[in-house]
NUGUMI-241458 format. One record per residue: residue in one letter; x, y, z of N, C-alpha, C in turn. Coordinates in steps of 0.05 Angstrom, whole numbers, plus 5000, padded with zeros to 4 digits. Layout:
// NUGUMI-241458
AXYZXYZXYZ...
//
This chain:
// NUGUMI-241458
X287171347188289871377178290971647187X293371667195295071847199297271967183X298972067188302072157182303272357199X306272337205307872417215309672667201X309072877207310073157196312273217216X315673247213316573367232317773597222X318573717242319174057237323374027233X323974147214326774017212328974227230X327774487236328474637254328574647281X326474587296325974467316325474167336X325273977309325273697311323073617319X319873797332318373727339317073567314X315073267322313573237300311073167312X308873187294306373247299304773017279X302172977287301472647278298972747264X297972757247296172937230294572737214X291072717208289572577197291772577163X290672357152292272387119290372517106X290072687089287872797072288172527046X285772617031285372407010287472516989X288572406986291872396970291172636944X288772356923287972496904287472756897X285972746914283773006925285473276920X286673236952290073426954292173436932X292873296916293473326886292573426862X289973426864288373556839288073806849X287273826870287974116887289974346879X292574196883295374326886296074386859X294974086842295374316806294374446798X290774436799288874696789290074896806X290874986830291375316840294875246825X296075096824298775186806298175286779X296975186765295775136740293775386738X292675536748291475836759292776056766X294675956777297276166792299176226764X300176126738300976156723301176546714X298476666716298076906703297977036741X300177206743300277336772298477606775X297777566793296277856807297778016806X296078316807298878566808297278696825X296678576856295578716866297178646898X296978836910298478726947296478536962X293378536965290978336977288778466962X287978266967284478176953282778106986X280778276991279178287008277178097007X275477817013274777637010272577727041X270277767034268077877048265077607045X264977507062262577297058259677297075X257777277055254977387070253677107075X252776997089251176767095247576937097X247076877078243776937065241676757074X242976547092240476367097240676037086X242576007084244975777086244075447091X243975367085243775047109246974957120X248975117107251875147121253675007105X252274807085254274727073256574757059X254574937044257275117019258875237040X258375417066259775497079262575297096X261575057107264074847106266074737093X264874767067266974747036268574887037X267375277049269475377034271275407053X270375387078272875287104274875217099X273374897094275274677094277174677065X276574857047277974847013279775107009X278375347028279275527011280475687042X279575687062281175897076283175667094X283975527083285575257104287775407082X290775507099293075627079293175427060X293675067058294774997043294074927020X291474967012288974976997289675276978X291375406979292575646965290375966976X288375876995287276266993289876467001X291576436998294176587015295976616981X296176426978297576366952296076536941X293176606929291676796916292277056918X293577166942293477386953290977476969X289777346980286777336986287877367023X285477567037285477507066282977487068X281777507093278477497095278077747113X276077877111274478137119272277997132X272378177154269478227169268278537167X269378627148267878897152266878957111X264678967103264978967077266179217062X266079467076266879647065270579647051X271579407070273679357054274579117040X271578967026270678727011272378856979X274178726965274278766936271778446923X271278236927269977986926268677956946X265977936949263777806971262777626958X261977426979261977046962260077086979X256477016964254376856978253376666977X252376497003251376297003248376377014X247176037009244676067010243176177000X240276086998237976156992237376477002X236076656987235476927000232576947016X232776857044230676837048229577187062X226677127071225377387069227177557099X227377407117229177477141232377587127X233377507120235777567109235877807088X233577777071234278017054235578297053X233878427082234678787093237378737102X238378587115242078467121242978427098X242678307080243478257049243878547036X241678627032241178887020243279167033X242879197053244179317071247979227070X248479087069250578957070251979077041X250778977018251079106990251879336985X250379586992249979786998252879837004X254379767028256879777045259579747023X258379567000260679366991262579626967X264279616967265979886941264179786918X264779986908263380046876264179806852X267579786857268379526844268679246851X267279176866266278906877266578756855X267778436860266178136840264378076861X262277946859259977886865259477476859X260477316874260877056873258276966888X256676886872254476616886255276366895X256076316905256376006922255475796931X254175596907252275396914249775406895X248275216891245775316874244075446891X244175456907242375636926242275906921X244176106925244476406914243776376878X243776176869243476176843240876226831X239876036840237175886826234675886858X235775896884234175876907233975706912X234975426896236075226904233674936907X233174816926231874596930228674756950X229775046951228275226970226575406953X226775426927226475616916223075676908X221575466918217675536924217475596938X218575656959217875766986216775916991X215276007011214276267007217076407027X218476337040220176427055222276527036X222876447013224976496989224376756976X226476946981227077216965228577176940X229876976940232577006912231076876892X233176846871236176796870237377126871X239677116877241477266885241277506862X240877446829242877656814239677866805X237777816829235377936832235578226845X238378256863238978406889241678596866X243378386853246078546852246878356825X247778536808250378316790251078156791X250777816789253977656800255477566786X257477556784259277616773260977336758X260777166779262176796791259676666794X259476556785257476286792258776036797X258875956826260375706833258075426831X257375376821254775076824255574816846X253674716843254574516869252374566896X252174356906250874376925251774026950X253374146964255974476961257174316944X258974616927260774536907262774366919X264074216902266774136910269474296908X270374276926272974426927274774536895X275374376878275874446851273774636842X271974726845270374816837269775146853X271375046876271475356892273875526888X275675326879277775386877278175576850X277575486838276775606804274175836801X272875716821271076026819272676296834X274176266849275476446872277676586845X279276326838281476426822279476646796X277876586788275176696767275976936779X275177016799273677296821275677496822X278577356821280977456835281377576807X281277456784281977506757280277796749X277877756758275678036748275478166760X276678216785277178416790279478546789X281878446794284578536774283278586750X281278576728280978666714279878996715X277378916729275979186742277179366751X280179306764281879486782284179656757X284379506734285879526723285079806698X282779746695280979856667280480156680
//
């Protein structure tokens, strides 16, 4: 299935997969329905560590949360590659023993008033991984966290609401 998007300015139109209607509806009212109480901040730094991943949670939050129309923009949210200017760092994955000194290290980097978002049961609990002998975590072993998103991988409503969570406590943190 398709649809036809044209541009009313330029007249070009463009032929685009349909997203699942529903989906994209429950979407658009939980971040309206979240957006109600406004930020008083100019951006929110959105910093993400992949700990040892199987990638999933990481495709979620692609496809849910940094796609503009999915609201991370609407949040006031951009994304960082450098943590030292992280206000929220979101992890995924299991903490395995390779990952840890990058994890750790990485932390270290992050400001003092960080939210701290686990992403997946994996950062949580260590997940389906968590006998391993290769397994360091769960996550709030290393650092605070702050968000607990569940899911494996969560579903989009669920990232969506943990993010809006993150954005909220730390406007708090910033505020106090």
């Amino acid at each position: 299935k398709s649809s036809i998007f044209c541009d009313v300015i330029t007249d070009n139109c463009v032929t685009i997969p349909t997203l699942n209607q529903s989906l994209l509806v429950e979407l658009i009212l939980v971040i309206n329905y979240k957006l109600k109480r406004p930020f008083m901040v100019d951006n929110i730094n959105v910093y993400r560590i992949n700990a040892g991943s199987c990638n999933g949670c990481d495709v979620e939050l692609l496809a849910s949360i940094l796609v503009p129309k999915f609201g991370f923009d609407s949040l006031q949210c951009t994304y960082t590659n450098t943590p030292e200017e992280a206000n929220i760092v979101i992890v995924t994955g299991s903490i395995t023993t390779r990952s840890k000194p990058f994890l750790e290290a990485t932390l270290k980097r992050l400001p003092e008033n960080k939210v701290v978002v686990a992403m997946g049961i994996c950062p949580v609990t260590g997940g389906v991984f968590r006998d391993s002998y290769s397994i360091e975590g769960p996550l709030d072993r290393f650092v605070n966290v702050d968000v607990n998103i569940a899911g494996c991988p969560p579903p989009p409503q669920s990232i969506v609401d943990g993010l809006v969570k993150a954005c909220a406590l730390w406007k708090e943190k910033v505020n106090a």
